[in-house]
C-alpha positions, -999 to +999 in steps of 0.1 A: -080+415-283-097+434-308-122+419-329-133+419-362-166+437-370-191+414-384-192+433-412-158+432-420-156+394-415-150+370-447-174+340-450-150+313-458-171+287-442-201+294-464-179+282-494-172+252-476-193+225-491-182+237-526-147+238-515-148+205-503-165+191-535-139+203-557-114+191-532-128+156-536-133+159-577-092+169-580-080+139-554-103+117-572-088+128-602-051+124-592-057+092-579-068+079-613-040+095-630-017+076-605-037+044-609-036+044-646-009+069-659+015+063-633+046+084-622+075+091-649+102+076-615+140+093-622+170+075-624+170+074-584+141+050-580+144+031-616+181+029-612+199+025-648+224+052-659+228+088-660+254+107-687+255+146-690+272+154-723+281+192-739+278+199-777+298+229-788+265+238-805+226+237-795+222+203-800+192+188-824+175+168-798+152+148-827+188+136-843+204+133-811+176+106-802+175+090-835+212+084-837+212+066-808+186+044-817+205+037-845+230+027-825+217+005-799+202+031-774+166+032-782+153+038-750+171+065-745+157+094-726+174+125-740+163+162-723+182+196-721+201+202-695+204+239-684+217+256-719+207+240-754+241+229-756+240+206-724+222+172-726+214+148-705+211+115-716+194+084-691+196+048-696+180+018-682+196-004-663+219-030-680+236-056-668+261-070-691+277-032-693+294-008-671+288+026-665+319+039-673+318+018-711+282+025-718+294+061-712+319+058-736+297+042-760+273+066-761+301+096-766+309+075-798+271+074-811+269+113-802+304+117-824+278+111-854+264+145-843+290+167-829+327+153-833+333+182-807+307+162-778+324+158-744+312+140-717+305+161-687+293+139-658+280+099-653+258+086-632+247+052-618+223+038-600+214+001-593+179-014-597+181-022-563+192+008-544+163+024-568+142+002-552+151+009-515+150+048-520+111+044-538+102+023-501+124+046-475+107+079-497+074+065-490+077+057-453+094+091-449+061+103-457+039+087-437+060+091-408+061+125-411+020+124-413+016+100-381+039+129-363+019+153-372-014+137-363-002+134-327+014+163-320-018+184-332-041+159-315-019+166-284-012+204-290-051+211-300-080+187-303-082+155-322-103+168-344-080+193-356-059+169-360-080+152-386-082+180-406-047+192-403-034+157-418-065+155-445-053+188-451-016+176-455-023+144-475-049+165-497-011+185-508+008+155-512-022+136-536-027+166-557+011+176-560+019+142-572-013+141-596+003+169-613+037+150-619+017+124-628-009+143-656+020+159-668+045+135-671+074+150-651+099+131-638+100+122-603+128+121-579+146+124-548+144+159-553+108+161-558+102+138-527+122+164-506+098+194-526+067+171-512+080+167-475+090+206-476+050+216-487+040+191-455+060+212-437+052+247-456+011+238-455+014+225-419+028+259-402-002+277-420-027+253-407-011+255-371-012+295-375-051+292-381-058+264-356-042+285-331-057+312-340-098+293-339-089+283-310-080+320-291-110+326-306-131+299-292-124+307-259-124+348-259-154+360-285-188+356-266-200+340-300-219+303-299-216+302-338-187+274-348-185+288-384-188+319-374-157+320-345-142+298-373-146+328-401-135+359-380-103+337-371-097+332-410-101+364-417-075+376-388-049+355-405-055+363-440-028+391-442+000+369-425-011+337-450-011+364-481+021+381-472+038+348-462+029+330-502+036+358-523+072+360-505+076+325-510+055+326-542+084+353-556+113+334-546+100+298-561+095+320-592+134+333-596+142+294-595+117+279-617+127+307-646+164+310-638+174+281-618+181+260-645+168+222-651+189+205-622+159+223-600+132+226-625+111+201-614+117+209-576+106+245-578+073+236-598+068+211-571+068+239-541+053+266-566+018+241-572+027+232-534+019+263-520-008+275-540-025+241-527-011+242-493-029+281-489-060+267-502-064+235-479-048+255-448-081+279-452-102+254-466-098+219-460-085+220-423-112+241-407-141+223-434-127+186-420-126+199-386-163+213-389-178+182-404-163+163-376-183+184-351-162+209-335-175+230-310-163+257-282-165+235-259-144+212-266-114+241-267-124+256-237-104+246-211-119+226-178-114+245-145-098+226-120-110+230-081-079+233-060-078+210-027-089+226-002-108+252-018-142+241-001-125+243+034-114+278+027-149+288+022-164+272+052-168+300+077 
């Protein structure tokens, strides 16, 4: 294997105190945006009703809310759907009403607008299912993190391992911060853009791991951050050329995709900014701090039996 000149090597590890400092300021931040903000939970974990209607003109969304508080839908949540003439309309739960009537009773109010207003789709969802899917979304997390945990611990060293899932849940905080500062709604589909970064930040920190590790045991280097830079620095054209790709693709969807995935491509565009950052950063930075040497990759030779016999004259 050819190596890197020292020369030519990139001193990520020198940053890494900084790094991990401003790592620490933005989860402590998220988690008291969580604590005290809280998340802005869609229809699938609040349950409560869903209607897509269509005006047959861009609709005046400050009228549009104040005629149905006018007639008995003041908490409605009223947003564009796609086009300015597509609204979606979400309801709290209410029991004393069915879907289908409160649907029809909203089509009335919206008459006051637009006599032309059809009703496109209706959603429901009950408090309870809501309920279920918030628990089941949260477990499938976790889950996915103990998984991880033990196949790195097993594939590398524990102490990769640490970092790899400080690095994962250092994604998953941050990401839902951002929902959280910002107010975005949060969903099944956003749950599924959070377990797809996991996976997207995961196969970068495996590439480098693997990488530290090849390293470890071929450059005649004693230096942990050293071994631990040159390695970075070897997989910094794969991790650049894999993000923009992914970076240009996330962008087509969150300008053109329309509202349905809005929220799920600004999920995996802050996703994989983060997930870069932590894969270089936060993995190998964990992993140092925990005391990881080049011994503890090197693999143990194992006499074979017999072997002293052979060698006896």
């Amino acid at each position: 294997m050819q190596l890197l000149r020292i020369k030519d090597t990139i001193r990520f590890m020198a940053a890494r105190k900084v790094s991990m400092a401003f790592s620490a300021l933005l989860i402590l931040a998220s988690i008291f945006s969580l604590t005290y903000k809280g998340m802005n939970m869609g229809l699938d974990f609040t349950g409560g009703t869903a209607v897509e209607v269509g005006f047959s003109q861009p609709a005046d969304l400050p009228k549009v809310r104040s005629t149905l508080a006018d007639n008995g839908f003041p908490d409605a949540s009223v947003t564009l759907f796609g086009s300015s003439q597509d609204v979606l309309v979400r309801l709290a739960p209410r029991d004393d009403v069915k879907a289908e009537i409160l649907g029809n009773q909203l089509v009335d109010a919206l008459k006051q607008v637009d006599s032309n207003v059809e009703m496109r789709r209706i959603e429901f969802v009950g408090p309870s299912v809501g309920e279920d899917l918030k628990e089941q979304g949260g477990l499938a997390m976790l889950t996915a993190l103990l998984c991880i945990l033990i196949y790195v611990a097993f594939r590398f060293e524990w102490r990769f391992a640490v970092g790899a899932v400080a690095a994962l849940f250092h994604d998953v905080i941050l990401t839902m911060g951002l929902f959280s500062l910002l107010g975005l709604e949060f969903d099944l589909t956003i749950l599924a853009a959070i377990l797809a970064v996991i996976g997207y930040s995961l196969n970068d920190t495996i590439v480098v791991s693997d990488r530290i590790r090849e390293n470890f045991r071929k450059v005649r280097i004693d230096d942990t951050l050293e071994i631990i830079d040159i390695s970075l620095t070897q997989t910094l054209n794969r991790t650049l050329v894999t993000s923009i790709t992914t970076i240009l693709v996330l962008v087509a969807l969150f300008v053109w995709g329309g509202q349905t995935i809005h929220g799920f491509a600004t999920a995996l565009l802050f996703g994989v900014f983060i997930g870069t950052y932590s894969s270089v950063y936060v993995a190998s930075s964990v992993a140092v701090a925990m005391g990881v040497s080049k011994e503890d990759l090197i693999p143990v030779e194992v006499e074979k039996e017999g072997a002293d016999l052979d060698a006896m004259p």
